[in-house]
N, C-alpha and C positions, 0 to 999 in steps of 0.2 A: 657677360653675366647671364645672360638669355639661353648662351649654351650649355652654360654649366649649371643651369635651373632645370634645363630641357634634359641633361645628363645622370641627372640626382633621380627626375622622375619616371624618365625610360627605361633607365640601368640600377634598379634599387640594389642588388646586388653586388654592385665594383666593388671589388677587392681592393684598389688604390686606385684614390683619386687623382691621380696623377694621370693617370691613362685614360678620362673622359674622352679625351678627345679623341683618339684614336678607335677606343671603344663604341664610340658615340657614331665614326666613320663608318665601321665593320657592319653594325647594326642596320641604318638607314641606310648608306648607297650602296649600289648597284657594285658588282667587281670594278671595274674599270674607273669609273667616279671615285672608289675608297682607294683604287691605288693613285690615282691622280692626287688625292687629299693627302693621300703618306709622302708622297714627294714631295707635298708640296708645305707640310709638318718638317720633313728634312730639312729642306731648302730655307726654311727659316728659320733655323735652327742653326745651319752651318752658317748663314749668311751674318748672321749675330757674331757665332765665333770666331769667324772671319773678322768682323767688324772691331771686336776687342780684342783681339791679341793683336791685332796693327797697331790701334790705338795703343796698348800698353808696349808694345816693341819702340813705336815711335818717340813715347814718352821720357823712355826710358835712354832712348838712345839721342835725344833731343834734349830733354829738360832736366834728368837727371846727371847723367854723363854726359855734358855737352862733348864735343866734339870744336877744334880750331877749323874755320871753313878755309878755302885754298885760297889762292891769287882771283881768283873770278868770284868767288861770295861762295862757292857751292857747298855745300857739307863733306866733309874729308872722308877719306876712306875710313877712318878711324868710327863715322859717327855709324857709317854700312855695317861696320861688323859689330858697333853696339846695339844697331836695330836688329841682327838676324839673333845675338845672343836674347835681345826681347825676347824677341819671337818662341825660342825655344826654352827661355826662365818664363814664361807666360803660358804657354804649352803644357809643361809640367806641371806646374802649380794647376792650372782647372786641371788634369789629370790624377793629382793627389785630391783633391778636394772631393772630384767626384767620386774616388774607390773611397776615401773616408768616410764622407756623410751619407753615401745615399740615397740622399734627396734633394732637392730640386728648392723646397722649400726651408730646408738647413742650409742649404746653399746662400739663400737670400739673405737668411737671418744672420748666419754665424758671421758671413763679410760684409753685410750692411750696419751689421754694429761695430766691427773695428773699423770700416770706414767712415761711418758715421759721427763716431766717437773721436776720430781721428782728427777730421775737417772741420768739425760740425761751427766750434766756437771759432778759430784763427780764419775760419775763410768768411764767417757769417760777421764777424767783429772787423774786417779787412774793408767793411764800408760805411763802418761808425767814426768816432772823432777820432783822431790824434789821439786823445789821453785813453781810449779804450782798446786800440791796436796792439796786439802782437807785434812786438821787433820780431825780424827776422830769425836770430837765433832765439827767440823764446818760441816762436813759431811752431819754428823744427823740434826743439822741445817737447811743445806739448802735444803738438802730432805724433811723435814717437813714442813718449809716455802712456798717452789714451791708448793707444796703438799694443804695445805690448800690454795694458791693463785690461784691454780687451779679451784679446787674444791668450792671457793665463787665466782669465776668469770663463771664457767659454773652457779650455784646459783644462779647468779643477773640475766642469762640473761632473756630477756623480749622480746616477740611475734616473735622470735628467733633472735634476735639480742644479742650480745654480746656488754659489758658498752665500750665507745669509739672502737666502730666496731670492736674492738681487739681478733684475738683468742685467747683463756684462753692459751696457753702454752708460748705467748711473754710476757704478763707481767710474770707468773709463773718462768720461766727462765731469764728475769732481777732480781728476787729477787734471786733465785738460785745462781748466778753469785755473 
């Protein structure tokens, strides 16, 4: 917060605030310190995406498509070639997402509300009673439901408005519910 307070009043002129930081780098340090800082902007950057496309390869090739393990417990060849298809159905998708929106913080928004919308009630209701749980197949249901109500309502929207001024995750989560 400190930097991006210290960014607002150094840099009153940024054209996008997205680039404080890098801007903020050029400004104050020295050649060798602001390349030191862009590496190391990189490096955090890939080490995230590195960090989520395994996560979601694994998930995928794990939780969603299990895989039969072999005679020893191990995960079968079957679940390897589900994890590299992760790998590159996760790839593409952050590669469409980024030439569509962007931004960085459409980025947040657009897929923080279909997944938000998504999870939000069957996994937050998954530690209430018995009589307020999601069965499994209504689960899947309403995760998919919210999920695609999301994802048509960010779709419709038009010269950034949203259909009846609504953010995509209140209708998404009436149908959820």
């Amino acid at each position: 917060t400190f930097t991006g307070l210290a960014a607002r009043v150094l840099l009153p002129g940024l054209a996008d605030p997205v680039l404080a930081y890098p801007a903020l780098g050029r400004a104050i340090l020295p050649p060798l310190a602001n390349a030191l800082f862009a590496v190391g902007l990189f490096a955090t950057v890939m080490s995230t995406a590195h960090s989520y496309f395994f996560l979601a390869a694994v998930t995928l090739a794990h939780d969603v498509l299990p895989g039969t393990p072999d005679a020893e417990g191990r995960p079968a060849a079957r679940e390897r070639g589900w994890t590299m298809a992760g790998l590159v159905a996760s790839g593409a998708a952050a590669v469409a997402l980024a030439l569509a929106l962007k931004s960085v913080v459409a980025i947040w928004h657009d897929v923080g509300s279909v997944a938000t919308s998504a999870l939000l009630l069957p996994l937050g209701l998954a530690h209430a009673g018995p009589r307020w749980r999601f069965r499994p197949a209504a689960a899947v249901a309403a995760m998919s439901a919210a999920a695609l109500v999301a994802l048509g309502w960010i779709l419709a929207r038009t010269g950034g408005a949203y259909p009846l001024g609504l953010e995509p995750i209140f209708p998404a989560l009436g149908v959820s519910g």
